[in-house]
C-alpha positions in Angstrom: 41.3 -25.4 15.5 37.7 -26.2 15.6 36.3 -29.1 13.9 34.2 -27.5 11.2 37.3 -25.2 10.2 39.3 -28.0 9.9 37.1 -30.2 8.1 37.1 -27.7 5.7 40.3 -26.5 5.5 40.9 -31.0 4.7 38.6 -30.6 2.1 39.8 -27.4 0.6 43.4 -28.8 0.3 42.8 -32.2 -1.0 40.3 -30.4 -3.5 43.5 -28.5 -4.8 45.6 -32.0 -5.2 42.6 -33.4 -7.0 41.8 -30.7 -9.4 45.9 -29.8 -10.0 46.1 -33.7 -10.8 43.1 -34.7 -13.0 41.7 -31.3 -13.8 38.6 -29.8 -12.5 36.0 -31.0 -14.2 37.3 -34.2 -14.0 37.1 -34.0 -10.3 34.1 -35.1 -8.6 32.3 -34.3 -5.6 32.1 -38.3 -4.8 36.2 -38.0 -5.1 36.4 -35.4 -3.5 34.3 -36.9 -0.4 35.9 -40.6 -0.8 39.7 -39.1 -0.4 38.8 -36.9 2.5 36.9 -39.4 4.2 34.4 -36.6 4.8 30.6 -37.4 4.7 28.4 -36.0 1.4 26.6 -34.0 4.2 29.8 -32.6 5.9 30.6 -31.3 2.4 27.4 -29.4 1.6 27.3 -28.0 5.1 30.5 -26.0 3.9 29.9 -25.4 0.4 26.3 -25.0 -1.8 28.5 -26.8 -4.7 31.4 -27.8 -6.5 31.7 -24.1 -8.3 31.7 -23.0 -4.7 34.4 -24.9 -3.4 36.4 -24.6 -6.5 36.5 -20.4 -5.5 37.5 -21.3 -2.1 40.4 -23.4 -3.6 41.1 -20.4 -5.3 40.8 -17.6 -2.8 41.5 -19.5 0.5 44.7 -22.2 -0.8 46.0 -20.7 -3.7 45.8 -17.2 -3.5 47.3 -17.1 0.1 50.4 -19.8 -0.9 50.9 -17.1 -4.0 50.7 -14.2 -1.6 53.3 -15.5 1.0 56.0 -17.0 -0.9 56.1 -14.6 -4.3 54.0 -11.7 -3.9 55.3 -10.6 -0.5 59.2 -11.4 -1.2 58.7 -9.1 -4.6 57.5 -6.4 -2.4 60.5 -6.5 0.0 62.8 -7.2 -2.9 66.2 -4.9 -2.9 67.4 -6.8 -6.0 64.5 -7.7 -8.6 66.5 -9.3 -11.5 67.8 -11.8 -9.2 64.9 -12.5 -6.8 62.6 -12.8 -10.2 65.0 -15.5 -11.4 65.0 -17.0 -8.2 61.5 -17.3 -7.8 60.9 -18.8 -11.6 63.8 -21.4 -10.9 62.2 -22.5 -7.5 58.7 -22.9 -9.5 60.3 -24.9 -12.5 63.0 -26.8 -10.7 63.0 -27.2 -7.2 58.9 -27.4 -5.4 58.3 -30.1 -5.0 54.3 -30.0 -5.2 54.6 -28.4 -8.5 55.6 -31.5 -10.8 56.2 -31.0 -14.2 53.3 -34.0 -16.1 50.9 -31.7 -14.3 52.0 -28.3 -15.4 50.7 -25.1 -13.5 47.9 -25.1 -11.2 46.5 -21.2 -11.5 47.6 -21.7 -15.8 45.6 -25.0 -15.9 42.2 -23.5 -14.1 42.7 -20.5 -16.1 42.4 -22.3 -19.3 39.9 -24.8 -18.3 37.4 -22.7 -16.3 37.9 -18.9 -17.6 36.1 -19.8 -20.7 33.1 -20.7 -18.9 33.0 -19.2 -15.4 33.1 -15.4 -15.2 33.3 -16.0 -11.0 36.8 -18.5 -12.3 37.8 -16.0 -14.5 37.7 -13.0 -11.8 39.3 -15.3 -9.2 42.0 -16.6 -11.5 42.6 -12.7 -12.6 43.0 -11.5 -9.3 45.9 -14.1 -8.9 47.9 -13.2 -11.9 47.3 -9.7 -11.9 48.7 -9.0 -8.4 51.7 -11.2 -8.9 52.3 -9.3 -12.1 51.8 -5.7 -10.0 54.0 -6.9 -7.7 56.7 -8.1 -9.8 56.0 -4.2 -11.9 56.4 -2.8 -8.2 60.0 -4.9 -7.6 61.2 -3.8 -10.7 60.1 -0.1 -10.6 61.9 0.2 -6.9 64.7 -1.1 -8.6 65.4 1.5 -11.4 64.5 4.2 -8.2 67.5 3.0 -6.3 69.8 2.8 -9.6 70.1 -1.1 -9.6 67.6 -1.5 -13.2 68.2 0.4 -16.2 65.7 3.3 -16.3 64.3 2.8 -20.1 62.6 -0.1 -19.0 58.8 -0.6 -19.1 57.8 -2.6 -15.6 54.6 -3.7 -17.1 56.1 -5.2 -20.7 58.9 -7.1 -18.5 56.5 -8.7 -16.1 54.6 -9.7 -18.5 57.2 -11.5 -20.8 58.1 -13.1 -17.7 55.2 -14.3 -16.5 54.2 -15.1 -20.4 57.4 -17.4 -20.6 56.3 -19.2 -17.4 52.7 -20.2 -18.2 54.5 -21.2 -21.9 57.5 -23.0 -20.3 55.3 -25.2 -18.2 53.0 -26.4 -20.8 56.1 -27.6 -22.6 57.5 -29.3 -19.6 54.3 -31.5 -19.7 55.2 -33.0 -23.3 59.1 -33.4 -22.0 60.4 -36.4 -19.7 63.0 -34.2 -18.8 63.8 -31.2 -17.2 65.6 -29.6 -20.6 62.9 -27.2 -21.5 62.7 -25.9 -18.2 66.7 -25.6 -17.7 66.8 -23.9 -21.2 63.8 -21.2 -20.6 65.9 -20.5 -17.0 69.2 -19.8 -19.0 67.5 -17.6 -21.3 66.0 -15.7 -18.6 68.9 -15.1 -16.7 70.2 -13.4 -19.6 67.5 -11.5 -20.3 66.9 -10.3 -16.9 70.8 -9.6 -16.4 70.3 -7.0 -19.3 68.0 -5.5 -17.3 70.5 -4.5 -14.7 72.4 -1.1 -15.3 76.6 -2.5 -16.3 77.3 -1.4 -12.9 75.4 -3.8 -11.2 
């Protein structure tokens, strides 16, 4: 990998820990230099400004890591119900870059930034609304093969779900515990095994 691409691919990733930690206004450029050890220079050369970099954080770290380890398996998922459960108790209870104090990285951009940065707002949209397609998708290929009850809407489960998530995660940051998190999962199991048809 070529120096310049990795320099900014360094700065990219620790800009992600930084703003998931402290938030992203409260993330400076000067932090963002000092813990990358990268020169104020090296960081203009790859970015105009700190909107700019926060989109690459965005569209180059975040949006590929959501693509590869949820969007992707929902696409190839034979067995929906159980792969969505799967994939919200791997978020809540076993990642270990996701930690609870800190709450949801795409959930706490979107409510800090939308508000004031159309650019955010389109970014942070494109991220929730193809994890929500492709959850619809998993779910629709489902009732075609016989394994989800036909009545149901794609669109109004995948959005409870994901609703419940962005919820379940801002209570977790006012818990010392893992309770709220382990009581949303239980729920959702049950909720998600009613989507099945009894013969599944």
């Amino acid at each position: 990998m070529k120096k310049a691409v990795s320099t900014r691919l360094s700065i990219l990733q620790k800009s992600f820990e930084l703003i998931y930690t402290h938030g992203y206004q409260a993330t400076s450029i000067d932090t963002i230099i000092a813990t990358t050890n990268v020169t104020k220079g090296a960081f203009f050369y790859h970015f105009k400004n700190k909107d700019e970099m926060g989109l690459a954080v965005i569209n180059e770290i975040m949006y590929p890591l959501m693509y590869a380890d949820f969007v992707k398996p929902l696409l190839n998922s034979d067995d929906p119900a159980n792969d969505i459960f799967k994939m919200m108790h791997y978020l809540l209870l076993e990642n270990e870059f996701l930690l609870k104090k800190y709450g949801c990285p795409a959930g706490n951009l979107t409510q800090e930034m939308s508000p004031v940065n159309q650019q955010f707002s389109e970014a942070l949209s494109k991220l929730t609304t193809e994890l929500k397609e492709a959850m619809q998708i998993a779910l629709k290929k489902g009732k075609d093969s016989g394994r989800i009850r036909p009545d149901i809407n794609e669109e109004q489960v995948a959005l409870f779900v994901l609703s419940g998530y962005w919820g379940i995660r801002n209570f977790g940051k006012l818990s010392e515990d893992n309770n709220y998190y382990v009581v949303y999962l239980k729920e959702l199991k049950s909720y998600l095994n009613n989507l099945e048809k009894k013969e599944f």
